[in-house]
mmCIF file as Biopython writes it, N, C-alpha, C and O atoms, coordinates in Angstrom:
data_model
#
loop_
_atom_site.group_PDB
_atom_site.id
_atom_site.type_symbol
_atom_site.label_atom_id
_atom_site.label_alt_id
_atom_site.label_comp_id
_atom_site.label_asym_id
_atom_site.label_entity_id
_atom_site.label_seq_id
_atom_site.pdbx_PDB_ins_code
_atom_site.Cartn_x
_atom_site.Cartn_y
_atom_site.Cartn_z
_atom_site.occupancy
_atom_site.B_iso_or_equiv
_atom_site.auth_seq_id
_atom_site.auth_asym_id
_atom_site.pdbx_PDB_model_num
ATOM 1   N N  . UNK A ? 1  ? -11.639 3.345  9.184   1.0 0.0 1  A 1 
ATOM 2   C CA . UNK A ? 1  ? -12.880 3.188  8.477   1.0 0.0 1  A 1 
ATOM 3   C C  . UNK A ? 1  ? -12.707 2.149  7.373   1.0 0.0 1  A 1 
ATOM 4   O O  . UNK A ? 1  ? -12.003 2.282  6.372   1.0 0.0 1  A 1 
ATOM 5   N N  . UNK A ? 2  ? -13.411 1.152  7.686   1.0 0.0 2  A 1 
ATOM 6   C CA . UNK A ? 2  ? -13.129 0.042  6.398   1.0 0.0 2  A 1 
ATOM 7   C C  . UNK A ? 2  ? -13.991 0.144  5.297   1.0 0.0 2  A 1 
ATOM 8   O O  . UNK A ? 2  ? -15.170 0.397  5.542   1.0 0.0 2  A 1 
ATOM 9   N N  . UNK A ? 3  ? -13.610 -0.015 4.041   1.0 0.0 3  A 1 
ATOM 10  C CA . UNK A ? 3  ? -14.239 -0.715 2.609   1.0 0.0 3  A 1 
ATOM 11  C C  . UNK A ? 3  ? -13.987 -1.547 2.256   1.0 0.0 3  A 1 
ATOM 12  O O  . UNK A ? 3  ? -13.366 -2.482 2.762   1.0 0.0 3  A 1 
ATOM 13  N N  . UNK A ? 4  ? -14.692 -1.312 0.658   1.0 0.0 4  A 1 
ATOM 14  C CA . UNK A ? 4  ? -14.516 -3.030 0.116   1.0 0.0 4  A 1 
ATOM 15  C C  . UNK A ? 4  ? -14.365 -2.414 -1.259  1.0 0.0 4  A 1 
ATOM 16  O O  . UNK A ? 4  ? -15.058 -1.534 -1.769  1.0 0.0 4  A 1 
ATOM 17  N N  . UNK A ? 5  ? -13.149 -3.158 -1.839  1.0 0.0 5  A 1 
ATOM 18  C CA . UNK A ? 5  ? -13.121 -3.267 -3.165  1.0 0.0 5  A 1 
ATOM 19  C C  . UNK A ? 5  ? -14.173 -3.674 -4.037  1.0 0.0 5  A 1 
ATOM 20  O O  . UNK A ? 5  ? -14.629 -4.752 -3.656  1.0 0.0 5  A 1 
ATOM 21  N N  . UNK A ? 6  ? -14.897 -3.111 -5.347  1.0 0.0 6  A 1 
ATOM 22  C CA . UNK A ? 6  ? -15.647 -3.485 -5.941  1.0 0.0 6  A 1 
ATOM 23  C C  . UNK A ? 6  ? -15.490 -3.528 -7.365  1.0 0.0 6  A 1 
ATOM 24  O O  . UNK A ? 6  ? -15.978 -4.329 -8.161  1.0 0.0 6  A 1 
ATOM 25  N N  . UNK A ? 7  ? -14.502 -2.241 -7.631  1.0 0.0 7  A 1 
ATOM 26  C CA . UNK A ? 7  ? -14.134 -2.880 -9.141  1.0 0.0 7  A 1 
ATOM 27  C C  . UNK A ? 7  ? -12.477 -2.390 -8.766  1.0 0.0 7  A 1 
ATOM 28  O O  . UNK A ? 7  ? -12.092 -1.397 -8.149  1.0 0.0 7  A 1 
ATOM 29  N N  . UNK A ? 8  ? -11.726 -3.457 -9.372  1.0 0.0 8  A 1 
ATOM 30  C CA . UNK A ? 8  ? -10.245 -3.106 -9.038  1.0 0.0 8  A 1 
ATOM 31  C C  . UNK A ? 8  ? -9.391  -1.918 -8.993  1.0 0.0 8  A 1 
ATOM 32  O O  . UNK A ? 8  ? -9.693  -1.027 -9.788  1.0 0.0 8  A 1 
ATOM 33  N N  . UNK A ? 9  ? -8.713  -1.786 -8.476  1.0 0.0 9  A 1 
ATOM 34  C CA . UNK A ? 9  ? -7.857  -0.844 -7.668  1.0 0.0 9  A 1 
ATOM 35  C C  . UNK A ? 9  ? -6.494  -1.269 -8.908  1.0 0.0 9  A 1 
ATOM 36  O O  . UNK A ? 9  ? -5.758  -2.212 -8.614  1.0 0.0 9  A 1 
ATOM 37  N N  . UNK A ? 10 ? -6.258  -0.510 -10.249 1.0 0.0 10 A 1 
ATOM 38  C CA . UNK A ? 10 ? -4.377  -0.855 -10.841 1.0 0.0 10 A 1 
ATOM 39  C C  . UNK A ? 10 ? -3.542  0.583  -9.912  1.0 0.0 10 A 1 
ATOM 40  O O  . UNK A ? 10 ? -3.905  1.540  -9.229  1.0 0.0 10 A 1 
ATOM 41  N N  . UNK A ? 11 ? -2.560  0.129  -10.293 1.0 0.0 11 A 1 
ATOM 42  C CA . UNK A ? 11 ? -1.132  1.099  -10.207 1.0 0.0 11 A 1 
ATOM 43  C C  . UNK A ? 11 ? -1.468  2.276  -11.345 1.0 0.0 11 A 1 
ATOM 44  O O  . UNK A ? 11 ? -1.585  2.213  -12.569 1.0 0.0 11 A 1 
ATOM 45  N N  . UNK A ? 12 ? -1.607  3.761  -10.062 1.0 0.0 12 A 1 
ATOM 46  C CA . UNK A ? 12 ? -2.193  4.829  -11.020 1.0 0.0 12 A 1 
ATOM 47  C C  . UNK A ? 12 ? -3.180  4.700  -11.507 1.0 0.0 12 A 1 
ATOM 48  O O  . UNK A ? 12 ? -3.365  5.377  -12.518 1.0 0.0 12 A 1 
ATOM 49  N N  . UNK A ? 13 ? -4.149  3.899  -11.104 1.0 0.0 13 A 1 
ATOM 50  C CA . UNK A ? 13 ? -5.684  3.577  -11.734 1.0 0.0 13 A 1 
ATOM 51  C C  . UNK A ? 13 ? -7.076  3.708  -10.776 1.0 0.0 13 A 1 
ATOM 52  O O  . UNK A ? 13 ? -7.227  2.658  -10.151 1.0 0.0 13 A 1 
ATOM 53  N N  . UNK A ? 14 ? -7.880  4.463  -10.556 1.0 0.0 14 A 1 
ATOM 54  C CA . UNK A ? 14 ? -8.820  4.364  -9.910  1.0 0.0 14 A 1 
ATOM 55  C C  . UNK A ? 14 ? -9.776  3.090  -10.007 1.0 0.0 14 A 1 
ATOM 56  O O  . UNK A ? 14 ? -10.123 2.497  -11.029 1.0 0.0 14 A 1 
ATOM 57  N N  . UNK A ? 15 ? -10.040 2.879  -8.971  1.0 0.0 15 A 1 
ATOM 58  C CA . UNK A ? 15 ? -11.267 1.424  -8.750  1.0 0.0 15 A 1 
ATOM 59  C C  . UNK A ? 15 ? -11.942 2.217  -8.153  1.0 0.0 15 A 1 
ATOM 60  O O  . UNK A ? 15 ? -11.734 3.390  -7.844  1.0 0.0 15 A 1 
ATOM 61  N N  . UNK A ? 16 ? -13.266 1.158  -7.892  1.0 0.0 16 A 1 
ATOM 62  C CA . UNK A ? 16 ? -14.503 1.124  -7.095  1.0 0.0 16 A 1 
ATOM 63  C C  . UNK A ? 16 ? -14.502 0.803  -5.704  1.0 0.0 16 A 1 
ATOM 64  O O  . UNK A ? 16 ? -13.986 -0.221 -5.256  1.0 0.0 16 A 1 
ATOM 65  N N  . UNK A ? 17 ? -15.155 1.790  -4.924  1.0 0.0 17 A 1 
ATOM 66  C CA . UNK A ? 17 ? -14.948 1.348  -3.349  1.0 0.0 17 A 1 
ATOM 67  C C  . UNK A ? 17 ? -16.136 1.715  -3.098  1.0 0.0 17 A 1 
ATOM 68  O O  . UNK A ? 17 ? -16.684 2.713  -3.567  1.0 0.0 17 A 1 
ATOM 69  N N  . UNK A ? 18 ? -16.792 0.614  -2.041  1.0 0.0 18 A 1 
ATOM 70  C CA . UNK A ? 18 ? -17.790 0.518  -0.999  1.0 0.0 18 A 1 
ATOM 71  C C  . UNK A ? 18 ? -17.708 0.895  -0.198  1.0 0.0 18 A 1 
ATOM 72  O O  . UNK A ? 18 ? -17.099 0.099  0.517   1.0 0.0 18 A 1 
ATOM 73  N N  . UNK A ? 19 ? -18.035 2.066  0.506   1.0 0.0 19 A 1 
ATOM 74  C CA . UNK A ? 19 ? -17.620 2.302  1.814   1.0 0.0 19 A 1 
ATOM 75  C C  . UNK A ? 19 ? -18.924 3.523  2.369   1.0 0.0 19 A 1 
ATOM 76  O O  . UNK A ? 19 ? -19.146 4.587  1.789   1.0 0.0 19 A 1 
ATOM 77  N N  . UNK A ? 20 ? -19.641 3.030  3.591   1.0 0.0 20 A 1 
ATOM 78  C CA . UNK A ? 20 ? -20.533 3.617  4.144   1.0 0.0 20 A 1 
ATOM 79  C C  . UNK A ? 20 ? -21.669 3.554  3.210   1.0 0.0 20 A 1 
ATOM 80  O O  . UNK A ? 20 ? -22.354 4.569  3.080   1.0 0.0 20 A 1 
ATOM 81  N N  . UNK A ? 21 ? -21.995 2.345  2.451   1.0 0.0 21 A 1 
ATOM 82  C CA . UNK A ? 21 ? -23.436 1.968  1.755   1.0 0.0 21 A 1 
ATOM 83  C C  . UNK A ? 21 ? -22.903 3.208  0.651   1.0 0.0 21 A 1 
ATOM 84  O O  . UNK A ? 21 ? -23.744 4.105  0.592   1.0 0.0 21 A 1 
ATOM 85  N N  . UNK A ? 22 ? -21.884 3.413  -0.094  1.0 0.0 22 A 1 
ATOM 86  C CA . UNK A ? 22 ? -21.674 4.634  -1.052  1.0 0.0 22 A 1 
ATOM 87  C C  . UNK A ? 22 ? -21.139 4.114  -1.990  1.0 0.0 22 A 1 
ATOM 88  O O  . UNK A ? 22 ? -20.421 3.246  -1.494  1.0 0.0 22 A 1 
ATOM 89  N N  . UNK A ? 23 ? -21.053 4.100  -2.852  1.0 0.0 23 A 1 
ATOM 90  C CA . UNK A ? 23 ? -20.010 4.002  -3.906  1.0 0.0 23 A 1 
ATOM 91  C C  . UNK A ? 23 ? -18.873 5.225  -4.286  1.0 0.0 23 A 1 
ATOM 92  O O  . UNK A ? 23 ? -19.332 6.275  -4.737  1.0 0.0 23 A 1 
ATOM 93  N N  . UNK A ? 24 ? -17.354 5.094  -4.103  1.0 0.0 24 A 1 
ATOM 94  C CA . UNK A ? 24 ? -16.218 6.135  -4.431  1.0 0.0 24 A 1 
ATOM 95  C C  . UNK A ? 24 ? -15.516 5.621  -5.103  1.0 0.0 24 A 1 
ATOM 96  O O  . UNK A ? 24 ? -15.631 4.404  -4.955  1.0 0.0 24 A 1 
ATOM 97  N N  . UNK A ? 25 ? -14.773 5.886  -5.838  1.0 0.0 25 A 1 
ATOM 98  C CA . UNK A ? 25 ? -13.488 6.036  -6.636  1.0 0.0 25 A 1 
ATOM 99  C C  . UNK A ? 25 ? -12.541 5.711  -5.675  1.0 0.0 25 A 1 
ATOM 100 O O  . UNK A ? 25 ? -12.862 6.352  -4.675  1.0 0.0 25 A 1 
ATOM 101 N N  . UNK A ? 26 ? -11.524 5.044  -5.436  1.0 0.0 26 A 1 
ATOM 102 C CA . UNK A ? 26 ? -10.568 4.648  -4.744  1.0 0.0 26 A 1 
ATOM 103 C C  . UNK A ? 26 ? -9.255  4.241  -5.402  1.0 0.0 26 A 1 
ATOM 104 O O  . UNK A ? 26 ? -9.341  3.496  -6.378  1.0 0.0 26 A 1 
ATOM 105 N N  . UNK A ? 27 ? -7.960  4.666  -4.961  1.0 0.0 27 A 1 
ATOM 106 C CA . UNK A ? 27 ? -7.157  4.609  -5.195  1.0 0.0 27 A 1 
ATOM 107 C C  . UNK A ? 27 ? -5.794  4.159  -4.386  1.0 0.0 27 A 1 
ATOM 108 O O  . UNK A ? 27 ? -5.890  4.663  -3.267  1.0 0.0 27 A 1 
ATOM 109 N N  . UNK A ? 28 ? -4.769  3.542  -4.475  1.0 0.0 28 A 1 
ATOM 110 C CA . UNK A ? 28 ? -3.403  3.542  -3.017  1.0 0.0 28 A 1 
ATOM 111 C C  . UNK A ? 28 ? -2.341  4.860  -4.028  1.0 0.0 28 A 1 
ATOM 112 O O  . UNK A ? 28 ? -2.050  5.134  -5.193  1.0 0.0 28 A 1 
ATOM 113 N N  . UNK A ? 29 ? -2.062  5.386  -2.470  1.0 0.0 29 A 1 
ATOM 114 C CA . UNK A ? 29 ? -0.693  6.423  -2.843  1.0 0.0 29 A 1 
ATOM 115 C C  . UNK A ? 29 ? 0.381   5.687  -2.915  1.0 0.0 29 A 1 
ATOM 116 O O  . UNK A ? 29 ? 1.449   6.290  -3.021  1.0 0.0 29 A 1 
ATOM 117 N N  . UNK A ? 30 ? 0.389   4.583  -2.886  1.0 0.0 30 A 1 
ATOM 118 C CA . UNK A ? 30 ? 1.808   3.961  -3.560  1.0 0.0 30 A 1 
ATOM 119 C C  . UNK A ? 30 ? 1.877   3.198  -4.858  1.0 0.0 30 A 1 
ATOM 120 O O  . UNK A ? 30 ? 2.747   2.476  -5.346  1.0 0.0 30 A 1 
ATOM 121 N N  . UNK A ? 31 ? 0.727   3.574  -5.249  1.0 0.0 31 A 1 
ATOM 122 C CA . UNK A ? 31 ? 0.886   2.507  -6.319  1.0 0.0 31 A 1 
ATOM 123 C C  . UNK A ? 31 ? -0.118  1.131  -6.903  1.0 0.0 31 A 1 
ATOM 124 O O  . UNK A ? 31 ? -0.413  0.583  -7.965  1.0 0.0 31 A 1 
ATOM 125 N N  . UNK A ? 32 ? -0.390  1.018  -5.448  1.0 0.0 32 A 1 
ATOM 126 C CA . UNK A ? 32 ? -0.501  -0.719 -5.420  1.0 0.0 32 A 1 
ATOM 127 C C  . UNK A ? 32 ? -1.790  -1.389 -6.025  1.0 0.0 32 A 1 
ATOM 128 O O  . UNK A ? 32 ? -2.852  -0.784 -6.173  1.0 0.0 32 A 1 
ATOM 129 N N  . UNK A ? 33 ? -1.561  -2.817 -6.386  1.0 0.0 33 A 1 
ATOM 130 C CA . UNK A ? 33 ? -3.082  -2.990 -7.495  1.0 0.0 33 A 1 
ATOM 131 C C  . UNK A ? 33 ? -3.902  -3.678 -6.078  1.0 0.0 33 A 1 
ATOM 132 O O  . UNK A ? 33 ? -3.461  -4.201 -5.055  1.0 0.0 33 A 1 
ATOM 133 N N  . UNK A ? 34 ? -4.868  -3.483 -6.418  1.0 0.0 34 A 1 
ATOM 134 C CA . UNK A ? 34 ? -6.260  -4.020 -5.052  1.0 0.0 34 A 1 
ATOM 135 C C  . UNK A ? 34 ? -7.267  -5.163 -6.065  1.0 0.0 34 A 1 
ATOM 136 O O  . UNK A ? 34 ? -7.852  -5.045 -7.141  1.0 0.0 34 A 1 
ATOM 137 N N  . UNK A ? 35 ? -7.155  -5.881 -5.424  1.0 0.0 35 A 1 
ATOM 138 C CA . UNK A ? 35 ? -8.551  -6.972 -6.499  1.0 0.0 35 A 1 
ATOM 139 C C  . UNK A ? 35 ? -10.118 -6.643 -5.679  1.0 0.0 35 A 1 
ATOM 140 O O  . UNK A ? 35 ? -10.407 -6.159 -4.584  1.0 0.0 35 A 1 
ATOM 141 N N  . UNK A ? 36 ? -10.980 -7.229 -6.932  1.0 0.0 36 A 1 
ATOM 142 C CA . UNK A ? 36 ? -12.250 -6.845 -6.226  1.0 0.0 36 A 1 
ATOM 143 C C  . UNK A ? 36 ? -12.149 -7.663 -5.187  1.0 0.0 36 A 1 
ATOM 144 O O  . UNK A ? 36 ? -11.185 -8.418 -5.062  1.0 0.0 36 A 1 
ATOM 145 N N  . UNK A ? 37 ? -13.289 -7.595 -4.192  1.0 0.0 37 A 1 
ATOM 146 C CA . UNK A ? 37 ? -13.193 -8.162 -2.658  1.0 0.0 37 A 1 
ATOM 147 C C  . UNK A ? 37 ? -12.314 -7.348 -1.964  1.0 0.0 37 A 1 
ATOM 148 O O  . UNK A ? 37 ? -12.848 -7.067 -0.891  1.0 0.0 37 A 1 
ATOM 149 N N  . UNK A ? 38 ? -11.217 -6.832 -2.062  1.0 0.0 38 A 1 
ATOM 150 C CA . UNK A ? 38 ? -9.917  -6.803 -1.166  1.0 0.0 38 A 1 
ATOM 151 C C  . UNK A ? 38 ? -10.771 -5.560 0.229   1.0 0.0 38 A 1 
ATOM 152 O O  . UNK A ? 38 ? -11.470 -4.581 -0.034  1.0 0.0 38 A 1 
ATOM 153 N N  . UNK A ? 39 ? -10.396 -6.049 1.576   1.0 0.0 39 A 1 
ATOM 154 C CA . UNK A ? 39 ? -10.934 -5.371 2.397   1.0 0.0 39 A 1 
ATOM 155 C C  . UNK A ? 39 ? -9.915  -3.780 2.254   1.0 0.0 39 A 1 
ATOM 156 O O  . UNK A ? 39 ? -8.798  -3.881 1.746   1.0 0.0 39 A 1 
ATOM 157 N N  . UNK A ? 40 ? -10.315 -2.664 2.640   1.0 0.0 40 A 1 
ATOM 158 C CA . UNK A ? 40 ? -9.676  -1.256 2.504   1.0 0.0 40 A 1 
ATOM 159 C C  . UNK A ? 40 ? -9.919  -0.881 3.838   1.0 0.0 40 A 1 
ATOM 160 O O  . UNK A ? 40 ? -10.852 -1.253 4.550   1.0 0.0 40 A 1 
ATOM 161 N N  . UNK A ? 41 ? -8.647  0.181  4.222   1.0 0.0 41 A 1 
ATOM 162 C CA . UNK A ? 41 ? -8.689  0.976  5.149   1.0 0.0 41 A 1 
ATOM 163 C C  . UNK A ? 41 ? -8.347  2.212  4.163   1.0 0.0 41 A 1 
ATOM 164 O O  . UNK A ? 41 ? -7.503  2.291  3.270   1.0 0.0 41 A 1 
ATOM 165 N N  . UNK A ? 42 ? -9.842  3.694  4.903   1.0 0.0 42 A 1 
ATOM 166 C CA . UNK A ? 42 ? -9.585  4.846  4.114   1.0 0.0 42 A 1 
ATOM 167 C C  . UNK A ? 42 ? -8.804  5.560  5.373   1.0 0.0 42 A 1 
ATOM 168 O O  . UNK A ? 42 ? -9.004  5.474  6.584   1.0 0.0 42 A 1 
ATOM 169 N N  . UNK A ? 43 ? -7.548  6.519  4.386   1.0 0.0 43 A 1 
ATOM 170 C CA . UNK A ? 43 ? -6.622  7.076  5.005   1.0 0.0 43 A 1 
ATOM 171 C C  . UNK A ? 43 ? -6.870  8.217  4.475   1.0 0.0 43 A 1 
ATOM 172 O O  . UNK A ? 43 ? -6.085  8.969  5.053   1.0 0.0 43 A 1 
ATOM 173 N N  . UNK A ? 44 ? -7.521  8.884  3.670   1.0 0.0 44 A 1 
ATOM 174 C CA . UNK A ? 44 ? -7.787  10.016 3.101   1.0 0.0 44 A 1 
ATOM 175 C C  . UNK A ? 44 ? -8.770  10.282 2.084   1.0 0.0 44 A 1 
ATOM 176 O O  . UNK A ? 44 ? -9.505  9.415  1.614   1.0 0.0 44 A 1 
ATOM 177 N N  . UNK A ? 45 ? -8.773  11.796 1.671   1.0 0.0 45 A 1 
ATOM 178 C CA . UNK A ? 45 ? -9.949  11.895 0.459   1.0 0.0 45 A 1 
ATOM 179 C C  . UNK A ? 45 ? -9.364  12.691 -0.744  1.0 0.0 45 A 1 
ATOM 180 O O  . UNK A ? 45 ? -8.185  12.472 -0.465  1.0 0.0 45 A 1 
ATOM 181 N N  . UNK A ? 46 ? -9.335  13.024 -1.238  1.0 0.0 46 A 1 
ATOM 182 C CA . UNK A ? 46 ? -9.231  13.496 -2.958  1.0 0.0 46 A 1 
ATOM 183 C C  . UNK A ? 46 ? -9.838  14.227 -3.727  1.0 0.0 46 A 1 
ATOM 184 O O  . UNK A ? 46 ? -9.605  14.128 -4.932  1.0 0.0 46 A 1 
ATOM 185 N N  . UNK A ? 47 ? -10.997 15.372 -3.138  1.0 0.0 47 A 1 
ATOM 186 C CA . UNK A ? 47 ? -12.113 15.331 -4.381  1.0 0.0 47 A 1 
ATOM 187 C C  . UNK A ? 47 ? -12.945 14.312 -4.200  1.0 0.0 47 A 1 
ATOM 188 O O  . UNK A ? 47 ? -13.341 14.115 -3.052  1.0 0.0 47 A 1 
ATOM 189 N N  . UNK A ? 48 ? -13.469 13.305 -5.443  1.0 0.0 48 A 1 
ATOM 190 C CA . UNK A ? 48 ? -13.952 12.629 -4.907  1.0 0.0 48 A 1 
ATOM 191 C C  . UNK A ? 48 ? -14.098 11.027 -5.010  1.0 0.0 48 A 1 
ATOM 192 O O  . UNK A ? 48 ? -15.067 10.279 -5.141  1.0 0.0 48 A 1 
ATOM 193 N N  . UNK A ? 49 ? -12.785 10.840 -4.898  1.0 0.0 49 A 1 
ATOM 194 C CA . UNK A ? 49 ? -11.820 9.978  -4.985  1.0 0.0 49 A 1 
ATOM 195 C C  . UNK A ? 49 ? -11.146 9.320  -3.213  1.0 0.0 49 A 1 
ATOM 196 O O  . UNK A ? 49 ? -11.060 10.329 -2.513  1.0 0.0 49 A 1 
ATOM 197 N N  . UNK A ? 50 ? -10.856 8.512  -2.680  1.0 0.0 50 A 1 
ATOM 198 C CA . UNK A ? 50 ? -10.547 7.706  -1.392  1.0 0.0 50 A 1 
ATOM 199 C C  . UNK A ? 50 ? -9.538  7.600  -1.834  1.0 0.0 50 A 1 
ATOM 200 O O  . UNK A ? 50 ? -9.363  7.366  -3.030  1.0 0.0 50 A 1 
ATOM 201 N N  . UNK A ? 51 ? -8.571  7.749  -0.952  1.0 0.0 51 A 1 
ATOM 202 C CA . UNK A ? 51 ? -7.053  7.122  -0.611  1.0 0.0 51 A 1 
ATOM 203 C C  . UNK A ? 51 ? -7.543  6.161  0.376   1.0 0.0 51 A 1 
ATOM 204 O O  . UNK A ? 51 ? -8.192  6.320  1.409   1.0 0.0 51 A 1 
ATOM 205 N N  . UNK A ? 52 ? -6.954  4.868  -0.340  1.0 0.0 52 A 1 
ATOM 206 C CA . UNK A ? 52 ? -7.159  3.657  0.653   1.0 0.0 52 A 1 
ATOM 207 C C  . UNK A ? 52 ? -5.606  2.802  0.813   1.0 0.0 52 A 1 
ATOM 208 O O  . UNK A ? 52 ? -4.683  2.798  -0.001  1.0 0.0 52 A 1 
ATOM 209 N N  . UNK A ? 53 ? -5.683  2.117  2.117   1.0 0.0 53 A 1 
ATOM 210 C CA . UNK A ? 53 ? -4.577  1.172  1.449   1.0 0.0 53 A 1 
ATOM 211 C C  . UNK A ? 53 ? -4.894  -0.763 2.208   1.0 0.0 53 A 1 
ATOM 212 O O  . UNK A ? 53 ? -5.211  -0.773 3.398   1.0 0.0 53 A 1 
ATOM 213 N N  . UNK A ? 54 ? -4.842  -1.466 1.854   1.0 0.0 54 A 1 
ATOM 214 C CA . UNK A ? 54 ? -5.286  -2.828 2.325   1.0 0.0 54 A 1 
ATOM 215 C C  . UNK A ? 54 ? -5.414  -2.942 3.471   1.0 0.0 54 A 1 
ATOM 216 O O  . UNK A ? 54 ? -4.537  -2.302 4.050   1.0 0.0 54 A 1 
ATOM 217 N N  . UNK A ? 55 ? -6.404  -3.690 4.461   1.0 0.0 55 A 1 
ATOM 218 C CA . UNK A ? 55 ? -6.321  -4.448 5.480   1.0 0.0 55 A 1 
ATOM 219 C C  . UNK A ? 55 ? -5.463  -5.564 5.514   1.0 0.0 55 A 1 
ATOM 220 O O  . UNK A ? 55 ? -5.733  -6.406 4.657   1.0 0.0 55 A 1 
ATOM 221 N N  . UNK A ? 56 ? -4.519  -5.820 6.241   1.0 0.0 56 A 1 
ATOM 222 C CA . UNK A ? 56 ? -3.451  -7.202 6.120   1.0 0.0 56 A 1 
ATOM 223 C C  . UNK A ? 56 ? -4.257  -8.037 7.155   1.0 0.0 56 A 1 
ATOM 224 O O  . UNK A ? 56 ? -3.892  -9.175 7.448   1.0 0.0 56 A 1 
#
């Protein structure tokens, strides 16, 4: 299921994710920083919060 970064993704920091015309909270379980734009694959949920981690 793809998103889109909308407000950045830091290390331990929730961002903004687009995903299914919604706005979520998004985050990576490793860490990793995401810039706005960056395409997302969701791998999980949180509450109500997305575990995402980049499209390469």
């Amino acid at each position: 299921m793809k998103g889109y970064v909308e407000q950045a993704i830091g290390p331990n920091h929730p961002g903004r994710i687009r995903y299914q015309a919604t706005y979520w909270f998004g985050i990576c379980d490793d860490g990793r920083s995401l810039p706005r734009g960056a395409e997302v694959t969701v791998i999980g949920r949180r509450g109500n919060t997305l575990i995402v981690e980049p499209i390469s």
